[in-house]
C-alpha positions in Angstrom: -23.9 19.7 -20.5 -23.3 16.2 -20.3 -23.2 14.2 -16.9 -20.4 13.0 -15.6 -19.5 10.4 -13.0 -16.2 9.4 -11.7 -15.7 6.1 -10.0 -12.4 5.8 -7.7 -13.0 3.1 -5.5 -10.1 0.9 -3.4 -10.4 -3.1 -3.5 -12.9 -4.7 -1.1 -10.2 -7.1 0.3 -10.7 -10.7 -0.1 -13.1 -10.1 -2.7 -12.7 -8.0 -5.7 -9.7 -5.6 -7.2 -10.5 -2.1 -7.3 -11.0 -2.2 -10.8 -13.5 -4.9 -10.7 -15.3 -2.6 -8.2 -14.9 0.3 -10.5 -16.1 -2.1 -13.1 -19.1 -3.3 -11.2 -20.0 0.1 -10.1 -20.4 1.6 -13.7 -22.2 -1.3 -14.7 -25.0 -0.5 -12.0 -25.2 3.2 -13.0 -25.6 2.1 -16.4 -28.1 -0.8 -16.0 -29.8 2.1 -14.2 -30.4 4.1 -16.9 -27.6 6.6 -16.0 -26.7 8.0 -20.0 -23.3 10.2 -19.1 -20.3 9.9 -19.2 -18.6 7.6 -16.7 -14.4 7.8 -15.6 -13.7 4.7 -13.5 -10.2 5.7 -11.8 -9.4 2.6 -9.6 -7.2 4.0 -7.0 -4.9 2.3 -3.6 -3.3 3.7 -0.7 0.4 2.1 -1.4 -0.7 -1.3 -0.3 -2.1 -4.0 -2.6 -3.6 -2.7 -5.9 -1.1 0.6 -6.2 0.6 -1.0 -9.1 -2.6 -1.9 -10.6 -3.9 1.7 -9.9 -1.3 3.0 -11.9 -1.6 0.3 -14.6 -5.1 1.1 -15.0 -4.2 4.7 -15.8 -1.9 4.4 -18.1 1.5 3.2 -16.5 3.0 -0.1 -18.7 3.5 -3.2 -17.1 7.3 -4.4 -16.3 7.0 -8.1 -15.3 10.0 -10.0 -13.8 11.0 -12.8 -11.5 12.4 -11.9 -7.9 13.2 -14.2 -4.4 9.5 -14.1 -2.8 9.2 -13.2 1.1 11.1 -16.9 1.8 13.4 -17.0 -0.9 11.9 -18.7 -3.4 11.4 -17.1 -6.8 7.8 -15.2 -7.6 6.4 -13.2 -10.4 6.5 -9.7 -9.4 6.1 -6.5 -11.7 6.0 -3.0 -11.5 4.6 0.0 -13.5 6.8 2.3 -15.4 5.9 5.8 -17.1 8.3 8.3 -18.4 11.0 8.6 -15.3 8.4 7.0 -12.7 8.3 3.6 -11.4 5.5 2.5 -8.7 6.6 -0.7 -6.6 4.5 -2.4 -4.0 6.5 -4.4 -1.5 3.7 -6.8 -1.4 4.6 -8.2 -5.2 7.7 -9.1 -3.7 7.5 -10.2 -0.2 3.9 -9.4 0.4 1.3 -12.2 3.3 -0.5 -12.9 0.3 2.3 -14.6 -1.3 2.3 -17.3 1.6 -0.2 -19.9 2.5 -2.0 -19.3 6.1 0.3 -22.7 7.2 3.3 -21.2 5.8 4.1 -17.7 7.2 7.6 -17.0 8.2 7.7 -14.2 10.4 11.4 -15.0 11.7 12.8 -15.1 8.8 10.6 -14.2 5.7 12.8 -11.0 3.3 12.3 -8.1 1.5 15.2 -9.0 -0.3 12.7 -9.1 -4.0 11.6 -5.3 -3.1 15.0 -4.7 -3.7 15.7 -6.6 -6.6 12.6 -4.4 -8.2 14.5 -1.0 -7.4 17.2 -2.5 -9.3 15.1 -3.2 -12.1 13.4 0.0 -12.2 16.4 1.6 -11.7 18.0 -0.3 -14.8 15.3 0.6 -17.2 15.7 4.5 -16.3 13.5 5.1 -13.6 14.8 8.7 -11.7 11.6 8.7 -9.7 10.4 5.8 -7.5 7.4 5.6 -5.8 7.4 2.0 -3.0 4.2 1.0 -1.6 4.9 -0.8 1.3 1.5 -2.8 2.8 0.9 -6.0 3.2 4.8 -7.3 3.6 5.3 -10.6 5.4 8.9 -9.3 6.0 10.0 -7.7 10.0 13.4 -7.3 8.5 13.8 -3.8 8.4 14.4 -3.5 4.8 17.4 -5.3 5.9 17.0 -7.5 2.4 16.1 -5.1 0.3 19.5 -3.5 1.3 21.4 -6.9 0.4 19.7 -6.5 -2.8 21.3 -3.5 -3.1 24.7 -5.0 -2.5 25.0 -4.2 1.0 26.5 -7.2 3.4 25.6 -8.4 6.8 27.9 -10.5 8.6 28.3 -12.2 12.3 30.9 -11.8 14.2 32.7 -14.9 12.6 32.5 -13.0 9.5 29.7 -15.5 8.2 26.5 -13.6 6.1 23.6 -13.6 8.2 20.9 -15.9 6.8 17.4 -14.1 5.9 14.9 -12.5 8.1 14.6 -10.2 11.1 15.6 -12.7 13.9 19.0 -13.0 12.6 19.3 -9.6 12.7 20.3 -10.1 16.5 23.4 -11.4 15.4 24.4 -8.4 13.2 27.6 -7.6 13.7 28.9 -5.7 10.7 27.0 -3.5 7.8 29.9 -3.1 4.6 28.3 -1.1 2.1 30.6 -0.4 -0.1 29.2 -2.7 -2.6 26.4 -0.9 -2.4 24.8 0.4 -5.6 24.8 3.8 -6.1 21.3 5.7 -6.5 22.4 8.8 -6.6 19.6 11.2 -8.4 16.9 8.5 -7.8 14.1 10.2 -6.3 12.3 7.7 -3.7 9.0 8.4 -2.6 7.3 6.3 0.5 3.6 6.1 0.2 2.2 4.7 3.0 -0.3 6.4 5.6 1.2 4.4 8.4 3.0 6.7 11.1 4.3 3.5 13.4 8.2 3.7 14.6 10.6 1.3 13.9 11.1 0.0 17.5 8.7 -0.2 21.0 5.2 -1.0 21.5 4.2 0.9 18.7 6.4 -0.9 16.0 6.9 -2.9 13.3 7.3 -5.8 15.5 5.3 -5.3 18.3 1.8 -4.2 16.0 2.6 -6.0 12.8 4.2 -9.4 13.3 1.7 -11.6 15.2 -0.9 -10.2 11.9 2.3 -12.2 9.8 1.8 -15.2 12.5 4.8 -14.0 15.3 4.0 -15.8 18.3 5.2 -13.2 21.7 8.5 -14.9 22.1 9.1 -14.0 18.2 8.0 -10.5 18.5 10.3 -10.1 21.5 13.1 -12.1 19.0 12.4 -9.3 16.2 12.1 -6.6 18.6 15.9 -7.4 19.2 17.0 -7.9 16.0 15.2 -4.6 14.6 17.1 -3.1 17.7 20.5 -4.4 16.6 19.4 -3.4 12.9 18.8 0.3 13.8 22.3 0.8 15.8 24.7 -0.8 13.3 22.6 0.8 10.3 22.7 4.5 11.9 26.3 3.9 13.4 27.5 2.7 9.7 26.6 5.8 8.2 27.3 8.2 11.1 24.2 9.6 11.3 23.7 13.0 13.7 20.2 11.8 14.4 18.2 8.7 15.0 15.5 7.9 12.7 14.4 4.7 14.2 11.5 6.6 16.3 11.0 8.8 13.3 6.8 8.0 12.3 6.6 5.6 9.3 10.0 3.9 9.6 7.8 0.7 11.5 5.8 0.5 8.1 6.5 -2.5 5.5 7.9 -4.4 8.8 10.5 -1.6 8.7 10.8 -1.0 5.0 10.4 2.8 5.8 13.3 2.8 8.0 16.0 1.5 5.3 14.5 3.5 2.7 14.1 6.5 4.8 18.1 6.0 6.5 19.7 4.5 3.2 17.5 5.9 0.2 16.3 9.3 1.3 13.3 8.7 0.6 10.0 11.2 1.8 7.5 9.8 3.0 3.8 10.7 1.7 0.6 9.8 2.6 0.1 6.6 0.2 -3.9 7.7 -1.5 -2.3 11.3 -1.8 0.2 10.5 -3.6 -1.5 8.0 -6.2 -4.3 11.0 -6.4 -1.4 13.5 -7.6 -0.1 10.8 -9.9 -3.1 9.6 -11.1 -4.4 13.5 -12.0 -7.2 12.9 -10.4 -8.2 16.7 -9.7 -8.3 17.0 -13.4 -10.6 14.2 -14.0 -13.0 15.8 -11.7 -13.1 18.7 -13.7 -16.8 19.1 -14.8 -17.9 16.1 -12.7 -21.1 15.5 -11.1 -20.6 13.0 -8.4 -17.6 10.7 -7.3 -18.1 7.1 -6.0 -15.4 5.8 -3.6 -15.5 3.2 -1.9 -13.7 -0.1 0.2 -14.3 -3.6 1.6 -14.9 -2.1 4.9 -15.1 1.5 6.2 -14.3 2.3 9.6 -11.9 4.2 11.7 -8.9 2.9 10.0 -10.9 5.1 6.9 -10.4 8.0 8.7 -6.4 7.9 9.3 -5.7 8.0 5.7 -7.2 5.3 3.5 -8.4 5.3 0.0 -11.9 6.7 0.7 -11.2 9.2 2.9 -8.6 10.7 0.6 -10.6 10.7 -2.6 -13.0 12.5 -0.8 -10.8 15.5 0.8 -9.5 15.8 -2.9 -13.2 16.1 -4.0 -14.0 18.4 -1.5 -10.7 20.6 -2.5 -11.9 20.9 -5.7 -13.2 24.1 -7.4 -15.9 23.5 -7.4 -16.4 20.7 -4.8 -17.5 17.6 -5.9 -20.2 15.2 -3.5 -19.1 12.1 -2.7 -20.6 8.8 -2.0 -19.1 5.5 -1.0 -19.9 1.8 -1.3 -18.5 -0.5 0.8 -19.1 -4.4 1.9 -19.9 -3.1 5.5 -19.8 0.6 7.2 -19.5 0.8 10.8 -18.9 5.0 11.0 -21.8 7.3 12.4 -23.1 9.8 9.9 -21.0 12.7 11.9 -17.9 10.8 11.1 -19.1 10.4 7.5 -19.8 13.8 7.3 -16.3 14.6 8.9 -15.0 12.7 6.5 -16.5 14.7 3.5 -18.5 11.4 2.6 -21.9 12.2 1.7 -23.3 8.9 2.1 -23.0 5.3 2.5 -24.7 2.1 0.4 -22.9 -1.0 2.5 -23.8 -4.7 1.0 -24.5 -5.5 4.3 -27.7 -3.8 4.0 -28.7 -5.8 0.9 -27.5 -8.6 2.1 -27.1 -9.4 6.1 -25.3 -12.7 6.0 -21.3 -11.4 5.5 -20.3 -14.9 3.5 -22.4 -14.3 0.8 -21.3 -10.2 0.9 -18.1 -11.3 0.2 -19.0 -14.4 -2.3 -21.5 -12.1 -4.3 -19.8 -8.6 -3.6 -19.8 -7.8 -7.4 -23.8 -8.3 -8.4 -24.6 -6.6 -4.6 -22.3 -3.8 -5.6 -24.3 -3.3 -9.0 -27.7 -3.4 -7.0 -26.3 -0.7 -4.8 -24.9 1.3 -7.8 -28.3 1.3 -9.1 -29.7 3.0 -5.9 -27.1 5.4 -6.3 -27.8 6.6 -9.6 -31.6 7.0 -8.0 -30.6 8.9 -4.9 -28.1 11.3 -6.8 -28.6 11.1 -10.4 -31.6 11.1 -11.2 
């Protein structure tokens, strides 16, 4: 019977893609001597890298230009397969789009996440999966719904410009432009369980990471607030979702595609997991290798690692499951918890956390090496 190793690792943030970790990985087991077979499954969580995760098994690439988080143009794209599309916010209106010296938190839209729905929408897509990590947006979805053909006016009658501080000035939500979606299937992946409003929300937890200062927190805070009671007035809902769990996530993506799509909301690795078959790719496997830039207790609420490895674990029969990672900072119970056999950080090839990061893919084939010893041999 021949060996077989799966490699399913997430991106190690800052430094490499996931599938130049997957990459890396194989590249140590085989330096090692390891002779089987070898599956590298690069996998996200429904932030940065889901499209690529799909992409790498199998989805096509759909490339397109759409208004960036400030409203100038970007290259975005989006995979497509059969019926499916997967979008991540973050091609669209995603921090990494801005320059540290030019975040916009009062007014940067997710106006370009909905301009890819349309697309996907266009080219047949009946099943839509949105990642929605990384955003630079606290508008609510309130752009991606103008996308959509919605319109948000002042009390003059005047469109409201851009962003989630304008949103305090909301004073009516027409939708009857509005496209029709009807039969589109939207799926949330995201593993984020914040409410839209209060100290727990998208503004409150999430905008001073996209450079809100307090007073513009307490400015967005506002504006969500008006957002939420003309958006659930103008379509008569019987109950609030604003305090529903995941509506705060994308800077309040999840609440307009929750209240206006219909979407469900699914933990984001779980979701790529089903997609990606991965249960079927374990079939006959020997060991899998996750992994991430950094595993700690954020691991444990849902991330990549921890979510490969409950799938593992759920297999018949269970597959072991090691990680590598640039630094580890969980105790062997909570690795254990986690159903993560064991650890090989960078760190502890290489102390200084610059040169982790600046020589992450060599270290990572050094430590791929020393699995293949431990487990393979």
């Amino acid at each position: 019977m021949i060996d077989r190793v799966v490699i399913a690792p997430d991106k190690f943030k800052g430094s490499l893609a996931a599938a130049d970790v997957a990459s890396r990985v194989a590249a140590g087991l085989t330096r090692s001597g390891f002779a089987g077979e070898i599956t590298a499954l690069p996998v996200a969580d429904g932030g940065d890298g889901t499209v690529a995760a799909a992409i790498s098994a199998g989805y096509r690439r759909v490339e397109l230009g759409v208004r960036g988080p400030t409203g100038k143009a970007v290259n975005a794209s989006f995979a497509l397969h059969g019926g499916t599309a997967v979008i991540e916010a973050a091609q669209a209106c995603g921090l990494a789009l801005l320059k540290p010296g030019e975040l916009a938190p009062l007014t940067a839209t997710s106006r370009g996440v909905g301009e890819l729905i349309l697309a996907a929408t266009r080219m047949g897509a009946k099943r839509v999966v949105l990642g929605v990590g990384g955003t630079a947006s606290t508008d609510g979805g309130a752009g991606l719904l103008q996308a959509l053909g919605a319109r948000l006016t002042d009390d003059t009658g005047l469109q409201l410009p851009p962003g989630g501080a304008a949103l305090a000035r909301l004073a009516v939500l027409e939708l009857s432009g509005l496209k029709d979606l009807t039969g589109v299937e939207f799926l949330l992946a995201s593993d984020v369980d914040n409410p839209l409003l209060g100290p727990s929300g998208a503004a409150a937890v999430y905008a001073p990471q996209k450079g809100a200062s307090p007073a513009d927190v307490r400015l967005l805070e506002a504006g969500l607030t008006r957002w939420a009671d003309v958006a659930e007035a103008a379509l008569a809902t019987a109950d609030s979702l604003r305090d529903a769990p995941g509506t705060g996530t994308g800077g309040g993506l999840g609440f307009a595609a929750l209240l206006f799509l219909g979407a469900r909301m699914r933990p984001g690795i779980e979701l790529l997991l089903e997609m990606l078959s991965f249960g079927e790719r374990l079939d006959g496997a020997r060991l899998v290798i996750a992994g991430e830039g950094s595993l700690d207790e954020q691991t444990l609420r849902g991330k990549a690692p921890a979510g490969v490895a409950r799938a593992a674990a759920a297999h018949d029969p269970a597959v072991p499951v090691v990680a590598v990672a640039g630094r580890c900072t969980l105790s062997a119970a909570m690795l254990k918890e986690a159903g993560i056999s064991a650890v090989y950080p960078l760190t502890d090839l290489e102390p200084d956390p610059d040169r982790c990061i600046a020589e992450a893919g060599p270290l990572i084939e050094r430590a791929a090496e020393q699995i293949a010893a431990d487990w393979l041999s």
